[in-house]
C-alpha positions as CSV (number, residue, x, y, z in Angstrom):
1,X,-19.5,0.1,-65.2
2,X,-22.4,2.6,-65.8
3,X,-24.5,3.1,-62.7
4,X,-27.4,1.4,-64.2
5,X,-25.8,-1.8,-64.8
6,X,-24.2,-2.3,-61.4
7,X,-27.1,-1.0,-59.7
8,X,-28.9,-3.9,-61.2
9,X,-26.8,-6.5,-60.8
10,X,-25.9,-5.7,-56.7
11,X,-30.0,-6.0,-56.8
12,X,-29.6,-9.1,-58.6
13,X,-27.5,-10.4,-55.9
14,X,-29.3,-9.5,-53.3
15,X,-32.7,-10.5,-54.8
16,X,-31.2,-14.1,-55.7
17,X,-30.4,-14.1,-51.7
18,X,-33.5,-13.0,-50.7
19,X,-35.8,-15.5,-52.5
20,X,-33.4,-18.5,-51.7
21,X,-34.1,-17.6,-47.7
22,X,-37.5,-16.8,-48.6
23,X,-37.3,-20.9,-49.5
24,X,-35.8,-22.1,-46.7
25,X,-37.5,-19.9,-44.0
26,X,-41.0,-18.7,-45.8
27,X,-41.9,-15.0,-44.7
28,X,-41.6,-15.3,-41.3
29,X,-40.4,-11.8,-41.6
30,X,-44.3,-10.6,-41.7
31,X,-44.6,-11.3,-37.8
32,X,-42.2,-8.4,-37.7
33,X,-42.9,-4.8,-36.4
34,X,-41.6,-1.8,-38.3
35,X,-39.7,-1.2,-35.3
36,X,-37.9,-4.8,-35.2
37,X,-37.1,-4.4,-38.8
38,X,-35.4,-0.8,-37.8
39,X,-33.9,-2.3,-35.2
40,X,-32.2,-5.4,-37.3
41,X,-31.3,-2.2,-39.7
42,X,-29.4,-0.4,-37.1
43,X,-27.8,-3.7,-35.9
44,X,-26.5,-4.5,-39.4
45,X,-25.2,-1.2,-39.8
46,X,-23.3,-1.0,-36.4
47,X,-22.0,-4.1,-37.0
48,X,-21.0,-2.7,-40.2
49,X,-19.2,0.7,-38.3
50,X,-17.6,-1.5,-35.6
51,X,-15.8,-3.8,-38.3
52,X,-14.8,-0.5,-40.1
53,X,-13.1,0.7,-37.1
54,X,-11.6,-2.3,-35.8
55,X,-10.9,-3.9,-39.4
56,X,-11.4,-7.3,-37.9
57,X,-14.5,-9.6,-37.9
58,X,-14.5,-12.5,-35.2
59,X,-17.7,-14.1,-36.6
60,X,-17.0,-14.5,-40.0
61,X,-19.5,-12.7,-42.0
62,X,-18.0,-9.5,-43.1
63,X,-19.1,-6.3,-44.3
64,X,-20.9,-6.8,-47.6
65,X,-22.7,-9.5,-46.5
66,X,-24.4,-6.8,-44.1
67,X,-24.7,-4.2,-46.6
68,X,-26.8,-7.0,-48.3
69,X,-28.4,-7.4,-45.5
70,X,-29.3,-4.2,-45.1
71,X,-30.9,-4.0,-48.9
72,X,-33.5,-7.2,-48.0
73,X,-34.4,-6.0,-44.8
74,X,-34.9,-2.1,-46.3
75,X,-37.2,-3.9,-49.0
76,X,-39.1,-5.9,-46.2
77,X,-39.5,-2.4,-44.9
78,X,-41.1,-1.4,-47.9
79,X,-43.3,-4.2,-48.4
80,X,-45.1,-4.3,-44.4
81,X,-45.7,-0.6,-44.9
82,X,-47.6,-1.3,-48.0
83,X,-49.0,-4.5,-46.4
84,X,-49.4,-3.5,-42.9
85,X,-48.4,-5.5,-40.0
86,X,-51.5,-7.2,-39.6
87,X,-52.4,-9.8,-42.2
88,X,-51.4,-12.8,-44.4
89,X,-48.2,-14.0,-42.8
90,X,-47.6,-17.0,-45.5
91,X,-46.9,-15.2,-48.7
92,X,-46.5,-17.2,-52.0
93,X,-42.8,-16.7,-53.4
94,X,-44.4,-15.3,-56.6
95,X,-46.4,-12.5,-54.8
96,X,-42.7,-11.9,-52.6
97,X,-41.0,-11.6,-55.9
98,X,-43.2,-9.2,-57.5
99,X,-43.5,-6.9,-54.7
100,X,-39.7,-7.6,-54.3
101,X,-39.2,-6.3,-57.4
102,X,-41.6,-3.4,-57.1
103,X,-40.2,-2.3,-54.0
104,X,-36.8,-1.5,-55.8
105,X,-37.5,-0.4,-59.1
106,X,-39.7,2.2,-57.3
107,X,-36.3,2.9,-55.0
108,X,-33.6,2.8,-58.2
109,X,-36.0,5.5,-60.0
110,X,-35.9,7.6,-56.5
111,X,-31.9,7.1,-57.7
112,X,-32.0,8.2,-60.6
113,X,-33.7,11.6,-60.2
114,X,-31.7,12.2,-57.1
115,X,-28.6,10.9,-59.0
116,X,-29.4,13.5,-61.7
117,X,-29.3,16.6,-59.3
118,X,-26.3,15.4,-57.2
119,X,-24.7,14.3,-59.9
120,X,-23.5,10.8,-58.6
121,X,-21.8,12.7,-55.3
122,X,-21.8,8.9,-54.2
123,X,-19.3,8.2,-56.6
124,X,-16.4,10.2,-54.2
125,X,-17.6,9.2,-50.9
126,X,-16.3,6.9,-48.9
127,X,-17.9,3.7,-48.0
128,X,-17.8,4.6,-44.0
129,X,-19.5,8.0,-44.4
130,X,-22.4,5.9,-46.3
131,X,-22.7,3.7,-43.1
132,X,-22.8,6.8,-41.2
133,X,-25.6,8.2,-43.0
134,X,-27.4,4.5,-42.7
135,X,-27.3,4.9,-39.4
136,X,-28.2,8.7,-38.9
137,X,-31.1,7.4,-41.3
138,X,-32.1,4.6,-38.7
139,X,-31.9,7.1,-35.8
140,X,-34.5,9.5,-38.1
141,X,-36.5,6.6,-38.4
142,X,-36.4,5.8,-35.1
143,X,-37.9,9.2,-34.3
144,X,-40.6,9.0,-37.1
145,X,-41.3,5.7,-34.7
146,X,-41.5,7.0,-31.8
147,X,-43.8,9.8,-33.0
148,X,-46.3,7.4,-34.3
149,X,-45.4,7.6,-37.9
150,X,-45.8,11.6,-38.0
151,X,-43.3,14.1,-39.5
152,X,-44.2,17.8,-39.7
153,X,-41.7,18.6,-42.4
154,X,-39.5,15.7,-42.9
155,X,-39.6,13.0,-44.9
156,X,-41.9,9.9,-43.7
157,X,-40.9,6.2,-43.0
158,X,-40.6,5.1,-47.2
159,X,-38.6,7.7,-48.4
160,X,-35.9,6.9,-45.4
161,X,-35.9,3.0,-46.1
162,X,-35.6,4.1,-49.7
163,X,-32.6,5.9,-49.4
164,X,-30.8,3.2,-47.0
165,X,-31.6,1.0,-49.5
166,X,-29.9,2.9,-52.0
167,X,-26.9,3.7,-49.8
168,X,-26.3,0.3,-49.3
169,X,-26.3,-0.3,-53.1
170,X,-23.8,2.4,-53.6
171,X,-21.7,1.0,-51.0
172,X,-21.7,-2.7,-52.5
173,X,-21.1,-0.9,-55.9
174,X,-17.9,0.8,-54.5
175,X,-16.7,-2.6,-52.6
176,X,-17.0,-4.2,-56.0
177,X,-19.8,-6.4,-55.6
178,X,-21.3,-5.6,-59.1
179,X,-18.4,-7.3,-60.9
180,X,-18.6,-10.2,-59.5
């Protein structure tokens, strides 16, 4: 399956999730910090490096239902740093769609042009090195944090969430998740 096509049905998937618990629970995500939505990142991807190790789950939910967490909570990243932290907390479920759906186009184009000079490298890695670089991404982000959102060279809070979120597609690609 052409990158293109799985790409955007894993987003499909994860989308379809999304807006059902956007539903049931309304956007009760906007009372969260930046920093609690890192911090339910880098739980979601320990969880996901601890079950790779010990190859056993004792709560049921298994890996690529993290890695889909980790896509919804990346694009509730992207949307409080567009809508800051303060503000409407009761979003319409159009509105959460649309900037759903802005949110990862903007991130599967950042793909594509990376994808063009790496060549889809992603393609031969393994799914644990991808958690890996999640969480090295978290701990980056984590820094950004705790410097109060400045970088001096590096890349800012976006492009990091961005590029979880696309590790985490990559990583639901490779478990198979696009052909279901």
């Amino acid at each position: 399956m052409d990158t293109t096509t799985a790409y955007n049905t894993v987003i499909q998937h994860c989308k379809d999730l999304f807006l059902k618990k956007t539903k049931d629970y309304g956007t009760a995500w906007r009372i969260m910090r930046l920093s609690s939505i890192t911090d339910q990142l880098y739980i979601k991807a320990q969880r996901i490096r601890t079950l790779e190790i010990k190859k056993v789950s004792k709560v049921g939910e298994g890996i690529i239902d993290e890695y889909i967490g980790i896509v919804n909570y990346c694009v509730i990243a992207l949307m409080q740093l567009e809508l800051g932290e303060e503000g409407e907390e009761n979003l319409d479920i159009a509105f959460v769609e649309q900037q759903y759906t802005e949110k990862v186009n903007e991130t599967r184009d950042l793909m594509f042009a990376k994808n063009h000079d790496y060549g889809e490298a992603w393609r031969d890695m393994r799914t644990s090195s991808m958690t890996d670089l999640i969480l090295m991404k978290l701990h980056r982000v984590k820094q950004i944090e705790d410097n109060d959102g400045q970088t001096l060279v590096s890349e800012g809070l976006k492009a990091n969430y961005q590029d979880m979120l696309n590790y985490a597609v990559f990583a639901l690609i490779k478990m198979g998740l696009a052909k279901q």
